[in-house]
C-alpha positions, 0 to 999 in steps of 0.5 A, a space after each residue: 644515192 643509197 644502196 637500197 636504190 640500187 638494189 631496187 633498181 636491179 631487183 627489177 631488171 634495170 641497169 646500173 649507171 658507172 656512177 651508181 656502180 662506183 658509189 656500190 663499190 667504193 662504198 663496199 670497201 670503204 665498210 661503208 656498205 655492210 654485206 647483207 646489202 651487197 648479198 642481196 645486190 649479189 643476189 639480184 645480178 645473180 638472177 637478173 644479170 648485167 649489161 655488157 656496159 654494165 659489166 665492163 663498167 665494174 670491171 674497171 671500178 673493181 680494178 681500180 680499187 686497189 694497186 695497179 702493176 705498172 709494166 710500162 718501165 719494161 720495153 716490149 710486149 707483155 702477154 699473160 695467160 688465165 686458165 678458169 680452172 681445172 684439173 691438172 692444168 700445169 699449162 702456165 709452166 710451159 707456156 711461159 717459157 714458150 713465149 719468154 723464148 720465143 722473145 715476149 715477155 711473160 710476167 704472170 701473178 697466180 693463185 694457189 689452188 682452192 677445191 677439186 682445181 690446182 693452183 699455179 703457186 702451189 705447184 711453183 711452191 713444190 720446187 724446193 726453195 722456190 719464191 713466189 713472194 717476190 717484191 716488185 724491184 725483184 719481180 721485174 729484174 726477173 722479168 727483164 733478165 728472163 723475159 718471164 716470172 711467176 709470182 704469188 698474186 699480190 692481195 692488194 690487187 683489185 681489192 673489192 674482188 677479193 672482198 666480193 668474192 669471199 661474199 659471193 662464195 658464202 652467198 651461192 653467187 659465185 656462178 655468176 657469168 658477169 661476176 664471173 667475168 668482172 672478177 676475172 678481168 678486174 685481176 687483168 686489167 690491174 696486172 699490167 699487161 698489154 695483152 691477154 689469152 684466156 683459157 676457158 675451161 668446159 666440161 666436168 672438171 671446170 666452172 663452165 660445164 657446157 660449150 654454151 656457157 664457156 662462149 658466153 663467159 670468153 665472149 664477155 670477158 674478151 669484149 671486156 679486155 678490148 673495151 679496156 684497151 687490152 688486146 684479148 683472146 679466149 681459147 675453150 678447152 677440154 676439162 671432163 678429162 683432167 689434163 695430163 698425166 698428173 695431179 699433184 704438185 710436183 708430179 705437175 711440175 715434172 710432168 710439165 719439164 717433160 713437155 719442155 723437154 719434147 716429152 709428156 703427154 700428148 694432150 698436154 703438149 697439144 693444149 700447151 702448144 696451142 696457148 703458146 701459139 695463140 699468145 704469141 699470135 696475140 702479141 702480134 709475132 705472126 701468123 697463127 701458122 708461124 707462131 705454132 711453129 716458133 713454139 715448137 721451135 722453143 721445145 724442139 732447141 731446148 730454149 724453153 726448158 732453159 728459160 724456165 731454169 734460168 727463172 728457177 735459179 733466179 727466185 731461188 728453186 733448186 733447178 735439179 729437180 726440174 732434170 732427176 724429179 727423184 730429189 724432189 721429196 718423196 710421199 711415204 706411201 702409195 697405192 694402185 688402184 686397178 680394173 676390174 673389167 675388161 674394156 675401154 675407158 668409157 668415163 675419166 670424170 676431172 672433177 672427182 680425180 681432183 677431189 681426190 686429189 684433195 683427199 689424198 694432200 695435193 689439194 685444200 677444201 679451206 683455203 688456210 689449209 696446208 698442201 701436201 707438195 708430194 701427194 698426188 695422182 697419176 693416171 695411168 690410164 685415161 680416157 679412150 685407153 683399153 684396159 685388161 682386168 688387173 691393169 693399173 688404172 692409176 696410182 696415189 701418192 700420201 704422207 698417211 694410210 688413211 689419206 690413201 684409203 680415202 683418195 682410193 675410194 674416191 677415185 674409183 668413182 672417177 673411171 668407168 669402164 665399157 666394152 666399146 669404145 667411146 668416141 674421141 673428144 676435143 681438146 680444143 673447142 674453138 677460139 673467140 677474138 675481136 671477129 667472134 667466135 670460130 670452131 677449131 
């Protein structure tokens, strides 16, 4: 077997066996392989694609080609959650909670933010003292004492993806639905879990820019999880429109500790509400009617707020913050940008609020880039809103002047205005589980 082989093979649409898949990958990070023959393998699944065996069969090898959490020694059922990305999504801070309160266990590992999307542990890493670096003696003493803890995902987890996605992001492969979806997944499946709901992202601000394209990744990555033994879910949800209020750090966080609380915005309590039901659904708790209303039951009594303090104190945060937002640290300049026009917001376009947001320090275009934990935006006005000339349409956060100034003139590409106003949009666009895919 020789990896010319196997890129003939599939350069020429065929498929690849588990073996020839497990000699590609084993051979890859072993150094065995150099990266021009797995850029050109990258390249031909690229243009040619997998089978739905051919992509599980990855999944499986990627994910056993590094360490692999074992929650077995944890009693109880482990749901987890992964969002595909986007602008705003504070999601993972209050839907764990949700479900920790509601008596599952939550235990996730995250990423940090790369580009126009916001990461988990950046967002986590704004609370003053917070520990995303746990070991895993501490991690799960977390877990069994709050039900829930979110960590820094661990570099040594399915090892090949991290070496093929530094390849696929240097090769144009990166969008790719079954890389895609083995990346994913190969994550999931060595996290340990016994269950799994995916936040499948559609629209400006995400990965998946169309419905179409969201269905298909959730419906592979969902046959993927089930074909592992993972009990897998996929929610499609509203990204044109960054979610929320804020973006940035810890105006993610306090925004997030609002909804705890029965507060915030209502897009971000409908979605975050929806996931918490769905996960909870997932992990057999009970009728998707029941389980709304558990989580709902979580926010109304204070449970999950007080869940995700208790997790605070435990990795080390300084819970005040989560309560007066005004001890978090401070940027040192701000600025307004406002309407020039009279109107309705006809256009809020996530995926430019999220570059700048970048340009403003709350987001990195290198991943070795330093993160401005203060900097951000808030949207004042969003998508549907009326707007008189001279409103504020959104104000930013900086350390410096020029930062504002850049993020100023980059936002302002994001809004447009019109005189009517424009038809409402889905929040959530259906959901895909073992039956298939159902409208919502």
């Amino acid at each position: 077997m020789n990896m010319y082989d196997l890129i003939t093979v599939k350069k020429r649409g065929g498929a690849l066996s588990y073996d020839e898949l497990s000699y590609m990958i084993g051979g890859y990070v072993a150094g065995e392989i150099p990266d021009y023959q797995m850029s050109a393998m990258l390249m031909a699944i690229y243009f040619n694609g997998m089978t739905p065996e051919e992509t599980t069969n990855l999944t499986k090898i990627m994910a056993a080609s590094g360490d692999r959490i074992d929650l077995s020694a944890i009693d109880g059922i482990k749901i987890d959650k992964h969002s595909t990305g986007g602008v705003g999504d504070k999601t993972t801070l209050i839907v764990s909670p949700i479900v920790a309160a509601c008596g599952c266990y939550a235990p996730k590992m995250s990423g940090r933010g790369l580009g126009h999307t916001g990461g988990t542990v950046d967002k986590l890493e704004s609370i003053p003292g917070f520990r995303t670096d746990l070991t895993q003696e501490e991690f799960f003493a977390v877990v069994r004492d709050c039900r829930m803890s979110l960590i820094a995902q661990a570099g040594t987890l399915a090892r090949a993806d991290k070496l093929l996605y530094a390849l696929r992001d240097v090769t144009a492969t990166v969008d790719s639905i079954p890389l895609i979806a083995s990346s994913i997944m190969s994550k999931k499946l060595a996290c340990g879990a016994d269950a799994v709901l995916l936040d499948v992202k559609v629209g400006r601000g995400a990965f998946m820019k169309t419905a179409e394209e969201a269905r298909t990744l959730a419906a592979l990555m969902v046959d993927i999880g089930r074909g592992a033994g993972l009990s897998t879910a996929a929610l499609l949800t509203n990204m044109d429109v960054p979610l929320g209020n804020a973006v940035g750090n810890n105006l993610e966080v306090t925004e997030a500790m609002e909804v705890l609380r029965g507060e915030g915005s209502a897009d971000l309590r409908e979605v975050s509400l929806s996931l918490a039901a769905e996960m909870l659904h997932l992990a057999g708790c009970g009728t998707r009617v029941d389980c709304r209303s558990r989580a709902e039951s979580a926010v109304a009594d204070g449970s999950a707020f007080e869940t995700f303090a208790r997790m605070t104190a435990a990795q080390s945060g300084d819970t005040a913050v989560l309560s007066d937002p005004r001890k978090f640290p401070q940027a040192k300049h701000q600025c307004v940008l406002t309407a020039k026009e009279t109107g309705y917001i006809a256009r809020l376009d996530a995926e430019t609020v999220g570059r700048a947001a970048v340009l403003v320090g709350a987001g990195r275009a290198d991943k070795n880039a330093p993160i401005d934990h203060a900097a951000g935006i808030y949207l004042d006005k969003k998508y549907g809103d009326p707007v008189t000339t001279g409103d504020a349409l959104a104000t930013l956060y900086a350390e410096s002047e020029e930062r504002l100034t850049a993020g100023l003139a980059r936002l302002g590409d994001a809004y447009a205005i019109d005189a009517i106003p424009p038809a409402p949009q889905k929040l959530i666009y259906g959901t895909v589980d073992a039956e298939g895919y159902h409208d919502r």
